[in-house]
C-alpha positions as protocol buffer text, in pm:
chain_id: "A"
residue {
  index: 1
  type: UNK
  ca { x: 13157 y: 6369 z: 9687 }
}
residue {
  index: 2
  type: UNK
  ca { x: 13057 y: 6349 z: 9325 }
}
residue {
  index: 3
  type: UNK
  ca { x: 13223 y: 6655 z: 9230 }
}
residue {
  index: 4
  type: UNK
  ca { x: 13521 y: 6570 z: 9426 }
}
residue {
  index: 5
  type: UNK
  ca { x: 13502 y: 6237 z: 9222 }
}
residue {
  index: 6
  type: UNK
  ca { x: 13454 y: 6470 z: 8920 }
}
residue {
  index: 7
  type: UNK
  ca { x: 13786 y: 6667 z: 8995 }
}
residue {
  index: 8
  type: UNK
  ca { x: 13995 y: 6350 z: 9035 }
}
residue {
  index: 9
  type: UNK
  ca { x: 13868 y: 6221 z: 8661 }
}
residue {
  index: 10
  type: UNK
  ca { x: 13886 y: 6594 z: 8444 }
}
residue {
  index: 11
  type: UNK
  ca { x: 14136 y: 6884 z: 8462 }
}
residue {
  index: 12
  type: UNK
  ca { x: 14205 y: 7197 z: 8288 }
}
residue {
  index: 13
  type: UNK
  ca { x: 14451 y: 7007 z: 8067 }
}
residue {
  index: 14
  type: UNK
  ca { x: 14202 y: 6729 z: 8016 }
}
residue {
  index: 15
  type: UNK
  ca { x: 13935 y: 6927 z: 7935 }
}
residue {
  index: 16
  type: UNK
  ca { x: 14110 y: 7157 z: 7699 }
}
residue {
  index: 17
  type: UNK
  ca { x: 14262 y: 6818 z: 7503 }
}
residue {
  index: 18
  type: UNK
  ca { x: 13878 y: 6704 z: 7471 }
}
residue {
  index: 19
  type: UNK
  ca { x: 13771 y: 7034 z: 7332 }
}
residue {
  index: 20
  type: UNK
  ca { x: 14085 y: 6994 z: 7061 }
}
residue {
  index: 21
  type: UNK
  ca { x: 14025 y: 6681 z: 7005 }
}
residue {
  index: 22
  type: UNK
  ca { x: 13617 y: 6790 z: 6918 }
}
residue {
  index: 23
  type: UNK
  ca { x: 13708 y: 7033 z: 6713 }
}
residue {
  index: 24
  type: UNK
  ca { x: 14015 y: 6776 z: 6523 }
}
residue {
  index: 25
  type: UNK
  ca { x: 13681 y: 6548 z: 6491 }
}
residue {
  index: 26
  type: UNK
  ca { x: 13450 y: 6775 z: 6296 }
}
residue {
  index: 27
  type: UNK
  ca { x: 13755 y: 6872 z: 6056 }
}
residue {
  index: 28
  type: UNK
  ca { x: 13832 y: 6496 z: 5988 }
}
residue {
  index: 29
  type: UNK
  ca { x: 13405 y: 6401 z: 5975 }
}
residue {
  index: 30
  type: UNK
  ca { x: 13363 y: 6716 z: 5751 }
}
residue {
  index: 31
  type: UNK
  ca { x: 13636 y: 6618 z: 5561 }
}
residue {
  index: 32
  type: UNK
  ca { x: 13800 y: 6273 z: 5551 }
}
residue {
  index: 33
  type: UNK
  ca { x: 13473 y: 6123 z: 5537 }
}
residue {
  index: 34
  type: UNK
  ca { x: 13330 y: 6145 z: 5136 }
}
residue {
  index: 35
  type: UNK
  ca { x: 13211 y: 5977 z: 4853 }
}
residue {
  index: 36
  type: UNK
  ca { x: 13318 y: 5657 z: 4857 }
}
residue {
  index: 37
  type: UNK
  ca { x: 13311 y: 5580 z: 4472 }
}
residue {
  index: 38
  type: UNK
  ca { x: 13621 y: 5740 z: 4266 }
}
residue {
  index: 39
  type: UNK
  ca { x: 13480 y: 5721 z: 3918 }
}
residue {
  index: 40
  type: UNK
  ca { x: 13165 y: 5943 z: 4027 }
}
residue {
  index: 41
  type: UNK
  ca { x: 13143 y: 6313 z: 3939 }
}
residue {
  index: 42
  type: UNK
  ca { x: 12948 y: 6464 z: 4190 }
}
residue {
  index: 43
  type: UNK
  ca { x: 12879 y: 6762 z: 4006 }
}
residue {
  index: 44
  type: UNK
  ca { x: 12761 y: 6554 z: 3661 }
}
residue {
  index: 45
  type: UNK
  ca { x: 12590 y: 6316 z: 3932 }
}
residue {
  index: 46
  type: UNK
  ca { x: 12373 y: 6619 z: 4104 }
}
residue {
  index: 47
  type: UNK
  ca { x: 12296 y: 6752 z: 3786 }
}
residue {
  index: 48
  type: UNK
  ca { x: 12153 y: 6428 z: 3658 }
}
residue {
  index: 49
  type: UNK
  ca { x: 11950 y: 6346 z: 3925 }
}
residue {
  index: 50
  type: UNK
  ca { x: 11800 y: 6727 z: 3986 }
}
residue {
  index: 51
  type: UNK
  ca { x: 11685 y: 6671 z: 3620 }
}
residue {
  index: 52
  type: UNK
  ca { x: 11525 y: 6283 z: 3669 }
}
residue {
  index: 53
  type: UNK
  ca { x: 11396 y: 6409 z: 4022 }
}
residue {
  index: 54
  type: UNK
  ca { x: 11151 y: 6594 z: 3861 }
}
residue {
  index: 55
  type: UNK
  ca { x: 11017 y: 6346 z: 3634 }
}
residue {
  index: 56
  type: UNK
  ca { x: 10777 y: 6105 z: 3692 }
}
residue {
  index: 57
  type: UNK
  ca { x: 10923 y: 5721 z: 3724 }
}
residue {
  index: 58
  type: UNK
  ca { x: 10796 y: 5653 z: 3378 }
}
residue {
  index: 59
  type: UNK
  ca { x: 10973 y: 5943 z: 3239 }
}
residue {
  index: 60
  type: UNK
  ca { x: 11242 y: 5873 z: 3382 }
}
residue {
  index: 61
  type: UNK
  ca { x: 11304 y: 5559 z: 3226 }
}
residue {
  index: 62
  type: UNK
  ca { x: 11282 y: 5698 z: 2880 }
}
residue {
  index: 63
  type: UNK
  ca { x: 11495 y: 5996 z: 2998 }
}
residue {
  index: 64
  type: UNK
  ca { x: 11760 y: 5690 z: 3107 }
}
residue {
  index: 65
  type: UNK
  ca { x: 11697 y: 5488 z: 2778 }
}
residue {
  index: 66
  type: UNK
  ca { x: 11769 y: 5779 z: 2561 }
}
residue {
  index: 67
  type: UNK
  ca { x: 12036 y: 5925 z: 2719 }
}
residue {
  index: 68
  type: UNK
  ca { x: 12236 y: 5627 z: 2778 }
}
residue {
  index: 69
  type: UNK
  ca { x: 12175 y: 5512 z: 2400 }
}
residue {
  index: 70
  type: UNK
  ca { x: 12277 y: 5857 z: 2294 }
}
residue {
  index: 71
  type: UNK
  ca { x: 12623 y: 5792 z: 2498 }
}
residue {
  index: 72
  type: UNK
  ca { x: 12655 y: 5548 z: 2425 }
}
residue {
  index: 73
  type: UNK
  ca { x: 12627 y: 5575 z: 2001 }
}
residue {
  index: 74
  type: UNK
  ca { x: 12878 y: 5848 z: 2014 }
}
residue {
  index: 75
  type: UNK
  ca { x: 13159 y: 5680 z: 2222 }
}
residue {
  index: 76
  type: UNK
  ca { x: 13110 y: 5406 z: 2006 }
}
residue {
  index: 77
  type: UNK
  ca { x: 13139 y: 5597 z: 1677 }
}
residue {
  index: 78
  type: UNK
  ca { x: 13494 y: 5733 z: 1731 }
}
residue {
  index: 79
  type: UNK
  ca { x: 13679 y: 5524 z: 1491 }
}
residue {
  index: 80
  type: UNK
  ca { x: 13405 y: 5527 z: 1194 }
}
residue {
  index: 81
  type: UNK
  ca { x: 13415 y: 5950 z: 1224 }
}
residue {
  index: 82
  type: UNK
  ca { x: 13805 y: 5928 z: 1225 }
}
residue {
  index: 83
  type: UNK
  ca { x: 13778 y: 5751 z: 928 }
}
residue {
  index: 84
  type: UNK
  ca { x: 13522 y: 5973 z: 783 }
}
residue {
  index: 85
  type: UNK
  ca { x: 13758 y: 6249 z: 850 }
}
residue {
  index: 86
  type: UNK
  ca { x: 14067 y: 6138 z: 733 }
}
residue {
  index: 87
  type: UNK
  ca { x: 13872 y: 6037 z: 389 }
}
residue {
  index: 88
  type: UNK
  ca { x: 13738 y: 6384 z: 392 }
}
residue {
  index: 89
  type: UNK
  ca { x: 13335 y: 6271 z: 425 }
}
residue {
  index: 90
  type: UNK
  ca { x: 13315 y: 6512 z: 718 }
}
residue {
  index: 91
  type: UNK
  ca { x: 13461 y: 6879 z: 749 }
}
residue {
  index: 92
  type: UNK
  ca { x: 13669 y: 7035 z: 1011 }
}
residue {
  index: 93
  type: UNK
  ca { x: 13392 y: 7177 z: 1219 }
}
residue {
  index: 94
  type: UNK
  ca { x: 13174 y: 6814 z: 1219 }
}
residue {
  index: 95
  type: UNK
  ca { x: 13526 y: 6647 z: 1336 }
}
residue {
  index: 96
  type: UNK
  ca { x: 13554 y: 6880 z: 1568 }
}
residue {
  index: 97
  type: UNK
  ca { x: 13177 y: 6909 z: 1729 }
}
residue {
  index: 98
  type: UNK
  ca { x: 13171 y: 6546 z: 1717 }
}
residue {
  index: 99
  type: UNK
  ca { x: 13492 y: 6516 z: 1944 }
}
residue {
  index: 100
  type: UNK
  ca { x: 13367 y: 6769 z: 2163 }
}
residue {
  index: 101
  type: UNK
  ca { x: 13007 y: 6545 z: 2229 }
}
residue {
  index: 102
  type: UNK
  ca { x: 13266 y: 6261 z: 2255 }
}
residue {
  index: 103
  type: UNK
  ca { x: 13481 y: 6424 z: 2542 }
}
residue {
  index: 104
  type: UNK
  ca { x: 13172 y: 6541 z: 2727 }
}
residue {
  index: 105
  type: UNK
  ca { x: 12969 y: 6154 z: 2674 }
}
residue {
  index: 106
  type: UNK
  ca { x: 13358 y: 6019 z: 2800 }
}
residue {
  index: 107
  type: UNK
  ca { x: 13372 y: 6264 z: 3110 }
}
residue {
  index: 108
  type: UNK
  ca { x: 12971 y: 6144 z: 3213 }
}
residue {
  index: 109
  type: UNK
  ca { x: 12977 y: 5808 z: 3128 }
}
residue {
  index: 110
  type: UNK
  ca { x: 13065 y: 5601 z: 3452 }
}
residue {
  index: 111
  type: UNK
  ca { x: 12877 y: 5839 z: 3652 }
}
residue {
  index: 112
  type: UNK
  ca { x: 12549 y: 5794 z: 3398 }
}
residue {
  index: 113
  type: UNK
  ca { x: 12625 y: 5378 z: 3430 }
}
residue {
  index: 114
  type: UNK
  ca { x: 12615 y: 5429 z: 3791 }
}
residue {
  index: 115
  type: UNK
  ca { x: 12243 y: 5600 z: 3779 }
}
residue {
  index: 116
  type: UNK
  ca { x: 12167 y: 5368 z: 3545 }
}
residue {
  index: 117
  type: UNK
  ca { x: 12249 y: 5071 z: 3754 }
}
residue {
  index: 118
  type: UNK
  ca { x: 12026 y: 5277 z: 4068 }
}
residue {
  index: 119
  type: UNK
  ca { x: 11757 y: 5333 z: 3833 }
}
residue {
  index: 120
  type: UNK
  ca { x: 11712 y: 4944 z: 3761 }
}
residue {
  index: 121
  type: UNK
  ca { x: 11718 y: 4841 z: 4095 }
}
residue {
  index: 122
  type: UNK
  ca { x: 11536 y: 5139 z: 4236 }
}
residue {
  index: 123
  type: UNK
  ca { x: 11272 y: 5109 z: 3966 }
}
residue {
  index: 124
  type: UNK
  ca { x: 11136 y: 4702 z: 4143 }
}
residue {
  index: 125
  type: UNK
  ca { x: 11003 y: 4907 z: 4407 }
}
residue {
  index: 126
  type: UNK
  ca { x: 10789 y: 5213 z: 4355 }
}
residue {
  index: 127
  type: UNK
  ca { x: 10851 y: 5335 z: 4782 }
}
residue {
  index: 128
  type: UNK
  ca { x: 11229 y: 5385 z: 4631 }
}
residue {
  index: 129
  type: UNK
  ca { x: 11328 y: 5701 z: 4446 }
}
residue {
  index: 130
  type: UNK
  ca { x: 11677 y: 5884 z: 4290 }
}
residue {
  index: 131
  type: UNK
  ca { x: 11758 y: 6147 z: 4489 }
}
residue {
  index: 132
  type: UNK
  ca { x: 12113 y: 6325 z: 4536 }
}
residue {
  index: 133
  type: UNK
  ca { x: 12285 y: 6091 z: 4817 }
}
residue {
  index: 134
  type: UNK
  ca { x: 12643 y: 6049 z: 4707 }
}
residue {
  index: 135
  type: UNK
  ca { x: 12748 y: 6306 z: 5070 }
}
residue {
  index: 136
  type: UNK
  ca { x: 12506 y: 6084 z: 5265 }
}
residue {
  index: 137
  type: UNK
  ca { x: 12572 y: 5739 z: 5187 }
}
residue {
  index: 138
  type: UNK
  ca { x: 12927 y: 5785 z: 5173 }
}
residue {
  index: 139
  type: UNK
  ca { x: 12955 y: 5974 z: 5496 }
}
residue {
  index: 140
  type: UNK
  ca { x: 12779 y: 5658 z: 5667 }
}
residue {
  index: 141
  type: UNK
  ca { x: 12982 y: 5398 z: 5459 }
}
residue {
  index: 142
  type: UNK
  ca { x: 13319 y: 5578 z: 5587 }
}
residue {
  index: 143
  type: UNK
  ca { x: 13230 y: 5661 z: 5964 }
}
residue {
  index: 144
  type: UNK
  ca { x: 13433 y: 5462 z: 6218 }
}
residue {
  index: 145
  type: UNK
  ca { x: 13437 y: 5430 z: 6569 }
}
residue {
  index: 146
  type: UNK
  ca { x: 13498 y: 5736 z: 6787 }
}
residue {
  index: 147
  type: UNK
  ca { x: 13854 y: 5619 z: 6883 }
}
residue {
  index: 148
  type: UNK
  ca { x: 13946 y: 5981 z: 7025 }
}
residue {
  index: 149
  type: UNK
  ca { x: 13651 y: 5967 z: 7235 }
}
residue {
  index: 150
  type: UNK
  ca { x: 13706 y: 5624 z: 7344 }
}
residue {
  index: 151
  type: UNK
  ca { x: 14079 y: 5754 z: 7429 }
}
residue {
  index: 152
  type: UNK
  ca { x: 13891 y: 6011 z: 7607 }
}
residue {
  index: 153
  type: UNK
  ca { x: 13721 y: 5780 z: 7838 }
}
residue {
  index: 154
  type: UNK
  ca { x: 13974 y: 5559 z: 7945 }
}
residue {
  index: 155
  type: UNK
  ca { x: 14197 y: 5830 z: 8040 }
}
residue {
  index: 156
  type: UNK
  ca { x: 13904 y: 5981 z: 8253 }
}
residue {
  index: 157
  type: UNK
  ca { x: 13801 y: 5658 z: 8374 }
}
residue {
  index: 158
  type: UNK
  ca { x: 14141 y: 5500 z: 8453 }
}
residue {
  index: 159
  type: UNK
  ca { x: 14180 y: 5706 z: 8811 }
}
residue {
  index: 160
  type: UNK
  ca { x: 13828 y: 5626 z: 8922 }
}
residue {
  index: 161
  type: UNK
  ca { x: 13941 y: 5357 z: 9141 }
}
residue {
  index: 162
  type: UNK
  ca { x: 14324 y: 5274 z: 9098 }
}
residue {
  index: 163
  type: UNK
  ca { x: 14423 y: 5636 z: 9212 }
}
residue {
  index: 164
  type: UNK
  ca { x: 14215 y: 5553 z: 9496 }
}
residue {
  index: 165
  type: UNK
  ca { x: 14403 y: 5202 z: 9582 }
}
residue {
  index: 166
  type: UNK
  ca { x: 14593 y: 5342 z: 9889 }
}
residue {
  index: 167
  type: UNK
  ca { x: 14373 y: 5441 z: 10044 }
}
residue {
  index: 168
  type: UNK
  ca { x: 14084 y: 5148 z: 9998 }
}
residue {
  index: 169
  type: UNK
  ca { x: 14113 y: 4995 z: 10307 }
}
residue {
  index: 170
  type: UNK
  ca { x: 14024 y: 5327 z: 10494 }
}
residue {
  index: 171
  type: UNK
  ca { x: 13691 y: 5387 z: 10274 }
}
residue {
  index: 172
  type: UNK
  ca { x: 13551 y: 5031 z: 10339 }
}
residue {
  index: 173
  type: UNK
  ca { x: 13615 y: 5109 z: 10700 }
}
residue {
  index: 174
  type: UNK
  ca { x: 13407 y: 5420 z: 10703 }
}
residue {
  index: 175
  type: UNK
  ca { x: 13040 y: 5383 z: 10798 }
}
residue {
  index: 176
  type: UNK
  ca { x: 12852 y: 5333 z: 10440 }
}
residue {
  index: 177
  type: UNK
  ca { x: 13201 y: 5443 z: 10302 }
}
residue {
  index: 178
  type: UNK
  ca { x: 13232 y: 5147 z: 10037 }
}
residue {
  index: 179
  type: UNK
  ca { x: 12845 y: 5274 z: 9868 }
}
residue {
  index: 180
  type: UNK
  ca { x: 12854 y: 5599 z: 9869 }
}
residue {
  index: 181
  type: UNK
  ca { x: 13207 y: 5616 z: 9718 }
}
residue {
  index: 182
  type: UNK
  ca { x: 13091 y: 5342 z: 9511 }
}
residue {
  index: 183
  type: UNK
  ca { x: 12765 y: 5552 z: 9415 }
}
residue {
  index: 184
  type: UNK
  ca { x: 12980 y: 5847 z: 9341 }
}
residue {
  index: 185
  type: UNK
  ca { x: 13217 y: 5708 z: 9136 }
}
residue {
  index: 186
  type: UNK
  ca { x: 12942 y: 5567 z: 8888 }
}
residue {
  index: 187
  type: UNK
  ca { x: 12787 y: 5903 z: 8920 }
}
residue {
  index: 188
  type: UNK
  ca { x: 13097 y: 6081 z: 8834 }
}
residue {
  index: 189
  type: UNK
  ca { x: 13218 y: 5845 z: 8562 }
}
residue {
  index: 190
  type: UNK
  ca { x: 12835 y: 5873 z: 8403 }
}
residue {
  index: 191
  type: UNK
  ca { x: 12842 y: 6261 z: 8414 }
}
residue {
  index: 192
  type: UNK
  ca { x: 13165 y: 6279 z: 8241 }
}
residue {
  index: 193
  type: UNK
  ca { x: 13145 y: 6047 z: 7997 }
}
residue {
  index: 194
  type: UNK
  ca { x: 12832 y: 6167 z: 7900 }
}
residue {
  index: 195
  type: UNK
  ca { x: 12956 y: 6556 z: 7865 }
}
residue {
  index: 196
  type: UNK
  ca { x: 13215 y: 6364 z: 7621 }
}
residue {
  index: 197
  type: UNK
  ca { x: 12959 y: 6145 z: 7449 }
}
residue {
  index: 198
  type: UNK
  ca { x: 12729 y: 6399 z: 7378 }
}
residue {
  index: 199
  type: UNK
  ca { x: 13009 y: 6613 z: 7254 }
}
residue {
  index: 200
  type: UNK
  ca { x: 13197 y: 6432 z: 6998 }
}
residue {
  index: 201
  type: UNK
  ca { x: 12850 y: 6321 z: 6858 }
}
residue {
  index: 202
  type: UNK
  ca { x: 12689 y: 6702 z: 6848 }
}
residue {
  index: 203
  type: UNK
  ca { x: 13032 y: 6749 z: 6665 }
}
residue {
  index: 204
  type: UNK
  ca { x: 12978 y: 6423 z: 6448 }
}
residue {
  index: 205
  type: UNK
  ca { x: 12595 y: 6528 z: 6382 }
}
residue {
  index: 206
  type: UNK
  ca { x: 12709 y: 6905 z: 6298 }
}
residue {
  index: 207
  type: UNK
  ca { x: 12985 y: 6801 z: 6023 }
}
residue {
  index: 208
  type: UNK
  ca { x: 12703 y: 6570 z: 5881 }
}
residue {
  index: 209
  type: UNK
  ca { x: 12464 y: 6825 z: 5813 }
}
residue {
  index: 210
  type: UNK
  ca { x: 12726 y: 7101 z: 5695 }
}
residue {
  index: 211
  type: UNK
  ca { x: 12780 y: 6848 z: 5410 }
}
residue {
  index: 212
  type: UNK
  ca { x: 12465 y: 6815 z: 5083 }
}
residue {
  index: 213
  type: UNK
  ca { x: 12245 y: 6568 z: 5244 }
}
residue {
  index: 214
  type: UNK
  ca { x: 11961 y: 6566 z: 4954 }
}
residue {
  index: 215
  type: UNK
  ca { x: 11633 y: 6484 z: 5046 }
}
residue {
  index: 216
  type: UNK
  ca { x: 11670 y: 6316 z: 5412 }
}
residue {
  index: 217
  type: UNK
  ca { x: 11273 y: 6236 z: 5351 }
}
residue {
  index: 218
  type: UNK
  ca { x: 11364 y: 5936 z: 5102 }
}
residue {
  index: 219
  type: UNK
  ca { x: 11356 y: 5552 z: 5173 }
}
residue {
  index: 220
  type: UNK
  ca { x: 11736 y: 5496 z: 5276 }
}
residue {
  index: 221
  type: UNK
  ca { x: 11719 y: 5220 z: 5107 }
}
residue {
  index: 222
  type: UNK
  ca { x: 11711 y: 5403 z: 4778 }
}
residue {
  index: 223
  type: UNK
  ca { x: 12116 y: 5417 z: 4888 }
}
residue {
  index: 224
  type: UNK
  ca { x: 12306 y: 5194 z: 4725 }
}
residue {
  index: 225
  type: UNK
  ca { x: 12521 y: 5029 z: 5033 }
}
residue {
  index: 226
  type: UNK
  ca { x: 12180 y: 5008 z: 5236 }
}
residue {
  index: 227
  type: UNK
  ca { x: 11986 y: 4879 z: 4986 }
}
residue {
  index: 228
  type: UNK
  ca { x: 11907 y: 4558 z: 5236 }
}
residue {
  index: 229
  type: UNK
  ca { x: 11707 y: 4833 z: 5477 }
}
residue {
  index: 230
  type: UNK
  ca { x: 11361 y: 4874 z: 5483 }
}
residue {
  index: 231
  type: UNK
  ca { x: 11203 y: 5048 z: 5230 }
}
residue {
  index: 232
  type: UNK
  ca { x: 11020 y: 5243 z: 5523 }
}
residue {
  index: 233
  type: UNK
  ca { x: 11319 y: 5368 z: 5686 }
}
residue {
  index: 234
  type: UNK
  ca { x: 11389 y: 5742 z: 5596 }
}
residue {
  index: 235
  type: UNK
  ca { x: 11715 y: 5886 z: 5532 }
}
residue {
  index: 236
  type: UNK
  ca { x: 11629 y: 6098 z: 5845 }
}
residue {
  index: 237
  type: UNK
  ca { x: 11487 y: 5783 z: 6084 }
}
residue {
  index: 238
  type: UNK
  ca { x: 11807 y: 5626 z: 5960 }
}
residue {
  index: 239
  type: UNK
  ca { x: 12054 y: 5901 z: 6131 }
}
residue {
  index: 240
  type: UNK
  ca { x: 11816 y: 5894 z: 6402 }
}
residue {
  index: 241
  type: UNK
  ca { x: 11848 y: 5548 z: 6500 }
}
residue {
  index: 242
  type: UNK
  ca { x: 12220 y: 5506 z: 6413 }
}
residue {
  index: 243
  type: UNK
  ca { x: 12349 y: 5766 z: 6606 }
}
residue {
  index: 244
  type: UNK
  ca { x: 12143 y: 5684 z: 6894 }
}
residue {
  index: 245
  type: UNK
  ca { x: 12288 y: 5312 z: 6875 }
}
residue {
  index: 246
  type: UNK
  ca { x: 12607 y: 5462 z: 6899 }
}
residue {
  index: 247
  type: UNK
  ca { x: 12538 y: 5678 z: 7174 }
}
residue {
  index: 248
  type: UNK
  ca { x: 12421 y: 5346 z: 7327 }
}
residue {
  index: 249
  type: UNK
  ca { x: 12755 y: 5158 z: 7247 }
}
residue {
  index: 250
  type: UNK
  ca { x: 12925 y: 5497 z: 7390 }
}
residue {
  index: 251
  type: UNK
  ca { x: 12766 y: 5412 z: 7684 }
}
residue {
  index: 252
  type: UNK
  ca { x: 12816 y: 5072 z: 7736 }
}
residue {
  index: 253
  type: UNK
  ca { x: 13202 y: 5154 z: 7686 }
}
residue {
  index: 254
  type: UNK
  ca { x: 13225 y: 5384 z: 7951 }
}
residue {
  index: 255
  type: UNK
  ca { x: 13080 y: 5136 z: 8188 }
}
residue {
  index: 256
  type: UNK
  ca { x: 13268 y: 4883 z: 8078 }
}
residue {
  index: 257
  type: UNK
  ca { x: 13576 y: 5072 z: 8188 }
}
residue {
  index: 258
  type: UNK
  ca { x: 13438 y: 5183 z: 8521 }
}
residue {
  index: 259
  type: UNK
  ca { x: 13456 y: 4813 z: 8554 }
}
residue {
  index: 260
  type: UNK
  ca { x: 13780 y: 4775 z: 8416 }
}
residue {
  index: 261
  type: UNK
  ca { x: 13901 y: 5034 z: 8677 }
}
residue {
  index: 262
  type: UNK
  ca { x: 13714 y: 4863 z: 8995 }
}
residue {
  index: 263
  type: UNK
  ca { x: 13887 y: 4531 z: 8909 }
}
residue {
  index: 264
  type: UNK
  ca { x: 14280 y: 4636 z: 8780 }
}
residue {
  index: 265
  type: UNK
  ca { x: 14522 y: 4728 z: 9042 }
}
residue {
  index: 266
  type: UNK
  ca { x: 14735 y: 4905 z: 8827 }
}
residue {
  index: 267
  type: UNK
  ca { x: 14710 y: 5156 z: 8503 }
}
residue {
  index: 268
  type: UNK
  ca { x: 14900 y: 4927 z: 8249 }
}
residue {
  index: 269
  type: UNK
  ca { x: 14650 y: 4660 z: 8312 }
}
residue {
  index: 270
  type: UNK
  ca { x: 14377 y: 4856 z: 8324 }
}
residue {
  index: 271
  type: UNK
  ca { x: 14514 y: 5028 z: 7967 }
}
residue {
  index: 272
  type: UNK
  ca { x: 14596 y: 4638 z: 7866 }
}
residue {
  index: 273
  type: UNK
  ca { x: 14193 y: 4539 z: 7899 }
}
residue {
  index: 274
  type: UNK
  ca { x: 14048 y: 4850 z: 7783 }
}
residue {
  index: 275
  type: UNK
  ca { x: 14235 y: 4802 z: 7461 }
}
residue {
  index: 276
  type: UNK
  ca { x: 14140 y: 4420 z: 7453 }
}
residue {
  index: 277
  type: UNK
  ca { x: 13759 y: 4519 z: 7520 }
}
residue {
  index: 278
  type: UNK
  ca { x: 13810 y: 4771 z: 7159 }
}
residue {
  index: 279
  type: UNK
  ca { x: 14006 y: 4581 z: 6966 }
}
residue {
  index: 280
  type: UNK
  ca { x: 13891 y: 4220 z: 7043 }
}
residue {
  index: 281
  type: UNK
  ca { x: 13521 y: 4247 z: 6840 }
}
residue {
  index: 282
  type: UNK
  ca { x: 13642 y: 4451 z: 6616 }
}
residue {
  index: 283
  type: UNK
  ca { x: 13866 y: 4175 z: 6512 }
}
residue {
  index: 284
  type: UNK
  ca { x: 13596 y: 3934 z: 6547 }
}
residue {
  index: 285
  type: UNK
  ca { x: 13335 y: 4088 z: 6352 }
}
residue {
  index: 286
  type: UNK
  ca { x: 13492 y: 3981 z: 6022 }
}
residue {
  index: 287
  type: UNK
  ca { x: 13425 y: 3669 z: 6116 }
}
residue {
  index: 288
  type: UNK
  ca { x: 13042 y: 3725 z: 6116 }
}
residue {
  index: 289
  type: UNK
  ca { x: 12765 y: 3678 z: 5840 }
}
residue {
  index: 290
  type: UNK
  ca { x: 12821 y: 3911 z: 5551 }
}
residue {
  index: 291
  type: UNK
  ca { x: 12477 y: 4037 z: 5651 }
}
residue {
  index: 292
  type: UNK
  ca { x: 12527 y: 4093 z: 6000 }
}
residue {
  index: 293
  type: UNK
  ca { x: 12849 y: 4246 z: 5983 }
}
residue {
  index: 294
  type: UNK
  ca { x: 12750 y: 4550 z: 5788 }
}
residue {
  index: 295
  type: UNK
  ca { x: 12522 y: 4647 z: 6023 }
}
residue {
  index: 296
  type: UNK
  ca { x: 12762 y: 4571 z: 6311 }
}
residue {
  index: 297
  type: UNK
  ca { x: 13043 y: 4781 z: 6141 }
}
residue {
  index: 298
  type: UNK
  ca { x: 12772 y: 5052 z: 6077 }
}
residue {
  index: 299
  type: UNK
  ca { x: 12667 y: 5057 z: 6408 }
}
């Protein structure tokens, strides 16, 4: 009965749209799903940090200090060497150097403000360190909600009960016919939503680490947009725990429209609630506590 139950959800055409659909996923996750801050240079960033990565914090600081008085001296200087220049103080090849140190301090400067910023927070607590994060934290500051998947399972779930409508009153007059179709059902609607589930998050999880992720073994709190996490909290307990709360919410959606099905009589209501169940908190969480919203949206 459960596989009969199985048939009824998922076809050749269904399954072939989920397996599209998958593979559509990893291309936008891998993708669509970057850095989050435009005035970073991820290659100036990386190179920075693989150089103050290897210091010691104390070190580090100095490094920070001197470099970003060194930038800043020479971006500040471009008017006093013009003049110098035009009143023939420096030559040709000093004009031209100096521009050249000027162009490259211009090109690094926002990204070098932005490690300086880090550093100074970073630097309160010694558990916290720089490492190369830019792929990570803005791959978990852009994810969104699955909506394919949740397409996914309201399409398979829809037919669990309304297809069976017609014939209800002869399954409640079976003997045990109401529990075990009941028991089915569930069964069925568990199985494939799980195949699904597990899926689009294997596909989720596998566009994640194609991308840099830096050292997963450092506080995620040493991330800027997660900076309210606990300082105990790796980079790689934090992808643990966030994907399995998702997996969690996955699940509790798939119930919730095996529900939905068992008490509409017809698809455009059942279509008309599952979309209400989606949209409905997602509307409501801006209403929330700054705090508690960015871990609901993250979640």
């Amino acid at each position: 009965m459960i596989l009969w139950e199985i048939r009824k959800s998922v076809n050749v055409i269904f399954m072939l749209s989920a397996a599209v659909l998958c593979g559509i996923w990893f291309f936008v996750c891998r993708n669509f799903f970057v850095v989050n801050y435009e005035d970073i240079n991820a290659e100036i960033y990386r190179s920075y940090i693989d150089e103050l990565s290897a210091l010691p914090r104390e070190e580090q600081r100095k490094y920070i200090e001197n470099e970003g008085s060194q930038i800043r001296l020479i971006l500040s200087s471009r008017d006093v060497n013009q003049e110098k220049y035009l009143h023939g103080e420096i030559s040709d090849d000093e004009y031209l150097k100096y521009l050249d140190s000027y162009d490259s301090c211009s090109a690094k400067s926002a990204t070098f403000n932005f490690i300086e910023t880090k550093f100074a927070r970073i630097s309160e607590n010694p558990k916290l360190r720089l490492f190369y994060d830019l792929e990570l934290e803005g791959y978990f500051s852009t994810m969104t909600a699955d909506f394919p998947l949740i397409i996914l399972l309201a399409i398979s779930g829809c037919g669990v009960f309304i297809s069976d409508i017609p014939t209800e009153p002869f399954v409640k007059t079976c003997k045990n016919g109401r529990n075990k179709t009941f028991f089915a059902k569930l069964s069925a609607t568990l199985i494939v939503g799980a195949a699904l589930i597990f899926a689009f998050n294997f596909a989720e999880l596998a566009a994640l680490f194609s991308k840099n992720l830096g050292d997963l073994s450092a506080p995620a709190a040493s991330m800027d947009k997660f900076a309210a996490l606990d300082a105990d909290i790796s980079c790689r307990d934090f992808i643990f725990h966030t994907f399995l709360f998702r997996i969690i919410g996955e699940f509790t959606v798939c119930i919730i429209f095996f529900a939905l099905s068992r008490l509409c009589r017809n698809y455009a209501a059942f279509f008309s609630a599952s979309a209400a169940t989606v949209v409905i908190p997602a509307f409501f969480v801006k209403f929330l506590p700054a705090a508690v919203r960015g871990v609901a949206t993250r979640l």
